[in-house]
TORKOL-4160 file (C-alpha; in steps of 0.2 Angstrom, whole numbers, padded with zeros to 4 digits, m for minus):
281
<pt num="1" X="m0213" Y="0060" Z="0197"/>
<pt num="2" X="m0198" Y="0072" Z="0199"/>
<pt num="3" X="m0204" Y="0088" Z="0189"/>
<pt num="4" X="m0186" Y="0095" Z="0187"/>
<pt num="5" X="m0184" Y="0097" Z="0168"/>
<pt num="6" X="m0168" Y="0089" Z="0164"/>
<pt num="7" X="m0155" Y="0098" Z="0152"/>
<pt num="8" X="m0155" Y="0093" Z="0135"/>
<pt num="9" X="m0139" Y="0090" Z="0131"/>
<pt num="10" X="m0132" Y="0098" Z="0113"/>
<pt num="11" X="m0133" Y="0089" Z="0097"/>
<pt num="12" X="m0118" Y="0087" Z="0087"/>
<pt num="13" X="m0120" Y="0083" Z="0069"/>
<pt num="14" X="m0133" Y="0069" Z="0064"/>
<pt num="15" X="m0134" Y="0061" Z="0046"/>
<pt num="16" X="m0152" Y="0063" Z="0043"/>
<pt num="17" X="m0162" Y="0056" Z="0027"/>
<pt num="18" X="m0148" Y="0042" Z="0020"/>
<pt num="19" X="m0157" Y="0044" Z="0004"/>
<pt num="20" X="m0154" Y="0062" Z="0002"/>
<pt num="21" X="m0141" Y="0065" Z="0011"/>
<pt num="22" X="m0152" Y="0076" Z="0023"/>
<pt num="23" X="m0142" Y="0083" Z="0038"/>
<pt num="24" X="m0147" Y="0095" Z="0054"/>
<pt num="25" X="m0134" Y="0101" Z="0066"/>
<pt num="26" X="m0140" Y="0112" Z="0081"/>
<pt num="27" X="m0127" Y="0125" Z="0085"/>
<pt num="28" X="m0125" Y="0129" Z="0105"/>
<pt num="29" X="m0142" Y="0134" Z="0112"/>
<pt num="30" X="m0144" Y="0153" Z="0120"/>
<pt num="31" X="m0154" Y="0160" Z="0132"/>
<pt num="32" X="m0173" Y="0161" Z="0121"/>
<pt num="33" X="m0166" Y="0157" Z="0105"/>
<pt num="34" X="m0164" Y="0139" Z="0097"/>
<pt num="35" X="m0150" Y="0140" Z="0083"/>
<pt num="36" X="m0149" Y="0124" Z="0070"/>
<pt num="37" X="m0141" Y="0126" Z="0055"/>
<pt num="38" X="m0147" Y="0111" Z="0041"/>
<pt num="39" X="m0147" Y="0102" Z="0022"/>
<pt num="40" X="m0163" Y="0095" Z="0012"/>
<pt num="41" X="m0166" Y="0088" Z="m0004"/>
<pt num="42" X="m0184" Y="0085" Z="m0008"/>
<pt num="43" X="m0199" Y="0087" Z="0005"/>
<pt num="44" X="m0190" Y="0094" Z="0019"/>
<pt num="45" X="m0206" Y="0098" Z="0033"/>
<pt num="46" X="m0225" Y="0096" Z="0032"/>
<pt num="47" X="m0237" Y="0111" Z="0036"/>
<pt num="48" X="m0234" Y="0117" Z="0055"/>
<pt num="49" X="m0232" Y="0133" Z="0067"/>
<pt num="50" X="m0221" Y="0138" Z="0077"/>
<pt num="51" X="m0225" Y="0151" Z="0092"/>
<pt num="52" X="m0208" Y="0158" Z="0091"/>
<pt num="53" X="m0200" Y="0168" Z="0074"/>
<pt num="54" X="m0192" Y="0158" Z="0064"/>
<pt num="55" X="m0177" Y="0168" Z="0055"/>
<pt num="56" X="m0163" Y="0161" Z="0042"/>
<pt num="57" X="m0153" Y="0163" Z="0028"/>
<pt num="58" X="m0152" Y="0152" Z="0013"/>
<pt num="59" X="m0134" Y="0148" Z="0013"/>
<pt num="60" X="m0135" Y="0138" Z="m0004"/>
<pt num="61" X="m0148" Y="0133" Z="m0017"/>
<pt num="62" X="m0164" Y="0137" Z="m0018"/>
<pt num="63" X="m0176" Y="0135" Z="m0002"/>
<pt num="64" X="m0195" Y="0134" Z="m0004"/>
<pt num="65" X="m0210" Y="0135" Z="0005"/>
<pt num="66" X="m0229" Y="0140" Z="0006"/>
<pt num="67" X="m0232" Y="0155" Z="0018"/>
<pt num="68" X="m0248" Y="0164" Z="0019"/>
<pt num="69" X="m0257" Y="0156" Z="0003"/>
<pt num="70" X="m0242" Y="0157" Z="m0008"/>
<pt num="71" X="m0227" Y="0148" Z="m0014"/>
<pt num="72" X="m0210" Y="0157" Z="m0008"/>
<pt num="73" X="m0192" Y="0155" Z="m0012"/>
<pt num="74" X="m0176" Y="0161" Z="m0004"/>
<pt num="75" X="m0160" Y="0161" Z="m0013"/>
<pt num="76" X="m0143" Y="0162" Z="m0007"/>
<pt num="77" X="m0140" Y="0178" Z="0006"/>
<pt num="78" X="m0159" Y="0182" Z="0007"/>
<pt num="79" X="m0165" Y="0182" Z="0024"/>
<pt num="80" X="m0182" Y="0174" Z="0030"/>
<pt num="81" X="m0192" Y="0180" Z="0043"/>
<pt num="82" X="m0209" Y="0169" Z="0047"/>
<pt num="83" X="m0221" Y="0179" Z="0059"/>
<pt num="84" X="m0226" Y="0167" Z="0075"/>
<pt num="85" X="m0241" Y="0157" Z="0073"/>
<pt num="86" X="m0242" Y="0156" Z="0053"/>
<pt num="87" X="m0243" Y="0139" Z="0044"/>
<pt num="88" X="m0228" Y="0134" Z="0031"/>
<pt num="89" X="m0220" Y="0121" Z="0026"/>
<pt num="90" X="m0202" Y="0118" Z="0017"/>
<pt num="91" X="m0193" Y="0109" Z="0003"/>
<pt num="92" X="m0180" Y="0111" Z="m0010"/>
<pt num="93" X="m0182" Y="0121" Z="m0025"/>
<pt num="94" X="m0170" Y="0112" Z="m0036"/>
<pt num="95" X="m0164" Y="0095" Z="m0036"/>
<pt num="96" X="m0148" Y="0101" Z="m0030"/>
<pt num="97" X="m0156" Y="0106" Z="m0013"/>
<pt num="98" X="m0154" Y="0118" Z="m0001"/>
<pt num="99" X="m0143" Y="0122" Z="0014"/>
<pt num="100" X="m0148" Y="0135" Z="0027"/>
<pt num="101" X="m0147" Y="0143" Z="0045"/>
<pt num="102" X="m0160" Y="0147" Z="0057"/>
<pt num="103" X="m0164" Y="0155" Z="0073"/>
<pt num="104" X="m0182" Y="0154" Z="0083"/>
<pt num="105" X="m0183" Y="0170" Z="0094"/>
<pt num="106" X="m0196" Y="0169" Z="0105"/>
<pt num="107" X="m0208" Y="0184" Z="0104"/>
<pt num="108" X="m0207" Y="0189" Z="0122"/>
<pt num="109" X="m0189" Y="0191" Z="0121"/>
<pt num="110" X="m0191" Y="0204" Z="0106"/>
<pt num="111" X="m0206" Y="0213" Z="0117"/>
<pt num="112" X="m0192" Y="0215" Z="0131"/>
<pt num="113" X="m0184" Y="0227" Z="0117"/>
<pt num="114" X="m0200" Y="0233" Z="0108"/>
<pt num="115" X="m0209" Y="0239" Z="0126"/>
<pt num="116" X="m0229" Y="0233" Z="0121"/>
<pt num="117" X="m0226" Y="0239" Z="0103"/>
<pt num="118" X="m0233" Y="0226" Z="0090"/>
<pt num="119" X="m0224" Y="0212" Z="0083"/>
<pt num="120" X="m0214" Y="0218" Z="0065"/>
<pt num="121" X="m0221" Y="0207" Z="0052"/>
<pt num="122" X="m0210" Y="0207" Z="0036"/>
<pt num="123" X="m0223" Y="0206" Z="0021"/>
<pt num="124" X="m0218" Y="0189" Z="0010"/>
<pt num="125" X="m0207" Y="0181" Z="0023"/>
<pt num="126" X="m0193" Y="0183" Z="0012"/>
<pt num="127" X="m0182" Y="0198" Z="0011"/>
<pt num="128" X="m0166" Y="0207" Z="0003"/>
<pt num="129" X="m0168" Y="0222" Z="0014"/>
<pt num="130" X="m0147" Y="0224" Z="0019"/>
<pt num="131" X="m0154" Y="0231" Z="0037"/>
<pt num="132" X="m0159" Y="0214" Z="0040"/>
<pt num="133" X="m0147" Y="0205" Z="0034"/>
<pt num="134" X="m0134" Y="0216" Z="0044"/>
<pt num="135" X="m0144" Y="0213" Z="0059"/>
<pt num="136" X="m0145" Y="0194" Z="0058"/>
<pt num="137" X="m0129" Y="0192" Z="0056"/>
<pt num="138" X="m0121" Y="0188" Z="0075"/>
<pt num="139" X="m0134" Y="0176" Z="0078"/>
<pt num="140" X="m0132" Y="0167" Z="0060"/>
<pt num="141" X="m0112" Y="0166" Z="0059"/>
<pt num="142" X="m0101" Y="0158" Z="0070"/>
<pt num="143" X="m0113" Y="0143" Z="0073"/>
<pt num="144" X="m0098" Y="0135" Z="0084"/>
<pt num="145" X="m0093" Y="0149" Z="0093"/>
<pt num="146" X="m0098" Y="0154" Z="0110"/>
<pt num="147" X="m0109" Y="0170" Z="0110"/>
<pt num="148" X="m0109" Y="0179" Z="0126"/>
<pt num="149" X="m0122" Y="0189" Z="0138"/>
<pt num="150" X="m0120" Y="0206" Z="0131"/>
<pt num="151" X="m0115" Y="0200" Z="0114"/>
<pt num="152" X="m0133" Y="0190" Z="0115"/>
<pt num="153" X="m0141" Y="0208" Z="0121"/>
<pt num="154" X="m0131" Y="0218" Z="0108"/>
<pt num="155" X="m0138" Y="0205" Z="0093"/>
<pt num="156" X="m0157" Y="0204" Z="0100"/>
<pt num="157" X="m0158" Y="0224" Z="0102"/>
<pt num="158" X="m0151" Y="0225" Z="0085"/>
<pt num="159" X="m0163" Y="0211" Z="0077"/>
<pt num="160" X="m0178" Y="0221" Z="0085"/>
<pt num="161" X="m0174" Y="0239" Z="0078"/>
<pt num="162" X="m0171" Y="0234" Z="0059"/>
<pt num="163" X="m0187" Y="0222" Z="0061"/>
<pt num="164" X="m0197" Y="0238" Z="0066"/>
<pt num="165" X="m0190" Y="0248" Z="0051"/>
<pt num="166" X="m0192" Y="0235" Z="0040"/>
<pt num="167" X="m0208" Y="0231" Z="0044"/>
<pt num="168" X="m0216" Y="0246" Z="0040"/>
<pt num="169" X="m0232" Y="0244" Z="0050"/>
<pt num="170" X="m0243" Y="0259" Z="0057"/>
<pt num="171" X="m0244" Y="0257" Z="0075"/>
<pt num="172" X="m0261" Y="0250" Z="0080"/>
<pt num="173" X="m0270" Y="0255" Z="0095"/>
<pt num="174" X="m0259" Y="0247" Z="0110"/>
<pt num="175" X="m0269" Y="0234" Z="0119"/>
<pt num="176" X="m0263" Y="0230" Z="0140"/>
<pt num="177" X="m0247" Y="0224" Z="0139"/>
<pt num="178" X="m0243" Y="0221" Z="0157"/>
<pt num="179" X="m0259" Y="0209" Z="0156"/>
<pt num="180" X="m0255" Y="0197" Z="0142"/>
<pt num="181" X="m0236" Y="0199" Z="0150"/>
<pt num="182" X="m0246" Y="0190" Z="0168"/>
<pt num="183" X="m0255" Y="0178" Z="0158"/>
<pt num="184" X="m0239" Y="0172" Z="0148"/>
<pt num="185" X="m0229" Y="0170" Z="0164"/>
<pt num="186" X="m0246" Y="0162" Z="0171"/>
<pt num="187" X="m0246" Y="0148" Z="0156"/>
<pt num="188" X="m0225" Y="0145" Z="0161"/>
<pt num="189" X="m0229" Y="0142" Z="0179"/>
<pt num="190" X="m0242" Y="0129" Z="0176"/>
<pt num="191" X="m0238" Y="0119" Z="0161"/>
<pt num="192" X="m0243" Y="0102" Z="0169"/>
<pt num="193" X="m0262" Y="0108" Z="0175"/>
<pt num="194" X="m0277" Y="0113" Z="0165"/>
<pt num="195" X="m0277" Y="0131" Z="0159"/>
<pt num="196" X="m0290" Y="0139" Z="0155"/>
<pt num="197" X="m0297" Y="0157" Z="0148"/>
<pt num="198" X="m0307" Y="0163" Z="0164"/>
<pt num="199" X="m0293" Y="0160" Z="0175"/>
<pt num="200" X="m0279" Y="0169" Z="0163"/>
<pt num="201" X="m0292" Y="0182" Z="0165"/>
<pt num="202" X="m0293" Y="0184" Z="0185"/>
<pt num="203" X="m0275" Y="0182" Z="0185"/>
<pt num="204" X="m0271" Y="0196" Z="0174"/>
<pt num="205" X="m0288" Y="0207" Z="0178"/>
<pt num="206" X="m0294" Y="0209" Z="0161"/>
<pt num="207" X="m0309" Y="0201" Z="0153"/>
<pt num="208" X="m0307" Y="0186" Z="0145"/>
<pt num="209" X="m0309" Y="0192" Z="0125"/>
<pt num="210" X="m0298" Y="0207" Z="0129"/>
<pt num="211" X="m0286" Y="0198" Z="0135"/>
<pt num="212" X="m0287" Y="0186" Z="0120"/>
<pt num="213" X="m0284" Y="0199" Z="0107"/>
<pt num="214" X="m0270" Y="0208" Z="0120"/>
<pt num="215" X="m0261" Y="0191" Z="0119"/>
<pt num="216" X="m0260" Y="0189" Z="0100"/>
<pt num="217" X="m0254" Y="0207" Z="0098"/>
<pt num="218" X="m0240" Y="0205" Z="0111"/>
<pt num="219" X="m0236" Y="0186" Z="0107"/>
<pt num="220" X="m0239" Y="0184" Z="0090"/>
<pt num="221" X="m0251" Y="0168" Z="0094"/>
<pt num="222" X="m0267" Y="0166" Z="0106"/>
<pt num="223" X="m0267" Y="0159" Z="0122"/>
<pt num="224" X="m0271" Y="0141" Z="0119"/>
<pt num="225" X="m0258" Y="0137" Z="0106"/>
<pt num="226" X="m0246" Y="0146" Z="0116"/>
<pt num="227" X="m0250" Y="0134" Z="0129"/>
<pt num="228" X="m0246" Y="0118" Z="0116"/>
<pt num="229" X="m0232" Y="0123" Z="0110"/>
<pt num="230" X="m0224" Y="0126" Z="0127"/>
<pt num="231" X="m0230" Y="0111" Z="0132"/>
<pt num="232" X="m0221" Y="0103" Z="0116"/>
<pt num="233" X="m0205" Y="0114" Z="0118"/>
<pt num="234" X="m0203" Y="0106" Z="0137"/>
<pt num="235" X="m0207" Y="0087" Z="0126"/>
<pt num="236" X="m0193" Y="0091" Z="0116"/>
<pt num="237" X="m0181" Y="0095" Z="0129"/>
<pt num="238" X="m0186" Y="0078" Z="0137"/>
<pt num="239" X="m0184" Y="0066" Z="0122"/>
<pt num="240" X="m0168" Y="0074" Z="0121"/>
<pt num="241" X="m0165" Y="0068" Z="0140"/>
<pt num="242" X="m0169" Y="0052" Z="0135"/>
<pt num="243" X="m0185" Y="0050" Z="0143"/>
<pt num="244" X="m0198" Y="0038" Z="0134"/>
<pt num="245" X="m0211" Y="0047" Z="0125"/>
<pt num="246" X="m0227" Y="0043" Z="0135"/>
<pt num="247" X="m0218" Y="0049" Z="0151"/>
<pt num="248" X="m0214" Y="0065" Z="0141"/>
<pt num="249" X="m0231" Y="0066" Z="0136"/>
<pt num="250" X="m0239" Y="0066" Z="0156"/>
<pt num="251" X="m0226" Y="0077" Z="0162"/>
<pt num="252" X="m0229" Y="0090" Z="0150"/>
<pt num="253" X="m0247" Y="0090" Z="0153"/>
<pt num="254" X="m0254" Y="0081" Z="0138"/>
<pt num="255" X="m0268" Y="0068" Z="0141"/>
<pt num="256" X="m0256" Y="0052" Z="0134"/>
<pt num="257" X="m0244" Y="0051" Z="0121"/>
<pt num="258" X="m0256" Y="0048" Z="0107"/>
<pt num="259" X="m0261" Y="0065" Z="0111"/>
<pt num="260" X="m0244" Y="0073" Z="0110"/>
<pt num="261" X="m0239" Y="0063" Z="0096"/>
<pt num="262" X="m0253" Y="0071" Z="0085"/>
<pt num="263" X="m0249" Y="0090" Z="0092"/>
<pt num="264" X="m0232" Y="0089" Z="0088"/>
<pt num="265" X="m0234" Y="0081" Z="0070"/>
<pt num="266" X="m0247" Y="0095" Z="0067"/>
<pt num="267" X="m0236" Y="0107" Z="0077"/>
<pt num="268" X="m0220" Y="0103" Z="0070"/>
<pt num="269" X="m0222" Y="0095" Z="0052"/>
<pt num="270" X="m0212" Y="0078" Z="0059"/>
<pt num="271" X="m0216" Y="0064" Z="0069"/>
<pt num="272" X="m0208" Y="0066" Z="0084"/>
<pt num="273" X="m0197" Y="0051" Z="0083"/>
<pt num="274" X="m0191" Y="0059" Z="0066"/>
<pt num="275" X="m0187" Y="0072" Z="0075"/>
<pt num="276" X="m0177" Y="0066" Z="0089"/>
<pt num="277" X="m0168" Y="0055" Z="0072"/>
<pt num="278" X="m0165" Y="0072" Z="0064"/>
<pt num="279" X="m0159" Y="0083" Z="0081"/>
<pt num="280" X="m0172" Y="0096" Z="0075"/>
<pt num="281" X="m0179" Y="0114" Z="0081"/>
């Protein structure tokens, strides 16, 4: 089987949930980041992860959704930041609905900026800081306009100081960055073979629990669901190719597609034929 991954090419606008009304549009990919801008009424998403920051503005209405134990809501112009790796789900908060924008970040793009600093986590997942909302908005507006290189750079560089100052986190005690940095590109270059710990820990030269702990401070997520959701990012940009879903499933390096069905519906809240109906991130 040829192993070159075939470009997805970009959605345009899809009709989603004829009952609702339900709609997801995917705004021209960027280099790291995955931009979709959407509508729901009702039960939008199930309980799932993402390995990336997921960041967005309510445009309209009243958007919901568990996060760390509780019940959140965002309102028009407040700006959501979910850390990598933490369960939540979505739906509307009124029967009207609620329309939004959204960008996943992946965390190693950020630690390009940050240098081995930890992750910013914004307490709540739901904030009116104007910082934030200042530095999201490049990436939030102008969904159909091209965004260059250094525009891109400008917009990511901004995004990562004004999560720092928000945050408000003390510094904890740097782990070795350079090590989970070897591992994570390790995990890229073998998507389609077994992984495991002992050998991210000879390729990077640190022990296998320090390593562990490295990677969640740097990545925001540990080794093993880094590997699954990789695996499923590279599914999605296949179904989107138009490739049947149990060759998907091989070729990203999941045992058969019964196996990848169930990683993505727990990954992603969606079945992944749902999914490819909807055009989601």
């Amino acid at each position: 089987m040829d192993k070159k991954t075939p470009s997805p090419q970009t959605a345009q606008p899809l009709p989603g949930n004829q009952a609702h009304g339900d709609w997801v549009r995917r705004a021209t990919p960027l280099a790291g980041v995955e931009r979709i801008e959407a509508f729901f009424k009702g039960r939008a998403y199930a309980p799932h992860r993402h390995d990336t920051y997921a960041i967005g503005r309510t445009i309209s209405g009243v958007q919901s959704f568990h996060y760390r134990s509780s019940m959140r809501h965002s309102l028009a112009g407040h700006t959501i930041v979910l850390h990598p790796d933490e369960l939540h789900d979505g739906q509307a908060g009124t029967t009207d609905g609620f329309h939004y924008r959204m960008v996943y970040v992946e965390p190693a793009m950020l630690q390009d900026i940050l240098q081995g600093r930890p992750l910013p986590f914004i307490a709540g997942g739901v904030s009116t800081d104007p910082r934030l909302f200042r530095a999201t908005q490049a990436l939030l507006n102008n969904f159909t306009d091209t965004v260059d290189g250094l525009e891109q750079d400008d917009a990511m560089f901004d995004l990562a100081m004004a999560m720092q100052q928000v945050s408000g986190q003390p510094l904890a005690k740097p782990g070795d960055f350079r090590a989970a940095q070897i591992a994570r590109e390790y995990i890229d270059d073998a998507l389609d073979q077994t992984i495991t710990l002992d050998q991210l820990a000879t390729a990077s030269g640190r022990d296998r629990w320090s390593l562990s702990r490295d990677f969640r401070q740097f990545f925001g997520t540990s080794p093993y669901r880094y590997i699954t959701m990789r695996r499923l990012a590279l599914v999605r940009r296949l179904m989107l190719a138009g490739r049947p879903l149990a060759e998907c499933a091989v070729f990203a390096g999941f045992a058969d597609q019964s196996h990848m069905s169930r990683q993505f519906l727990k990954t992603y809240g969606i079945s992944p034929a749902k999914w490819l109906r909807l055009g989601v991130s």
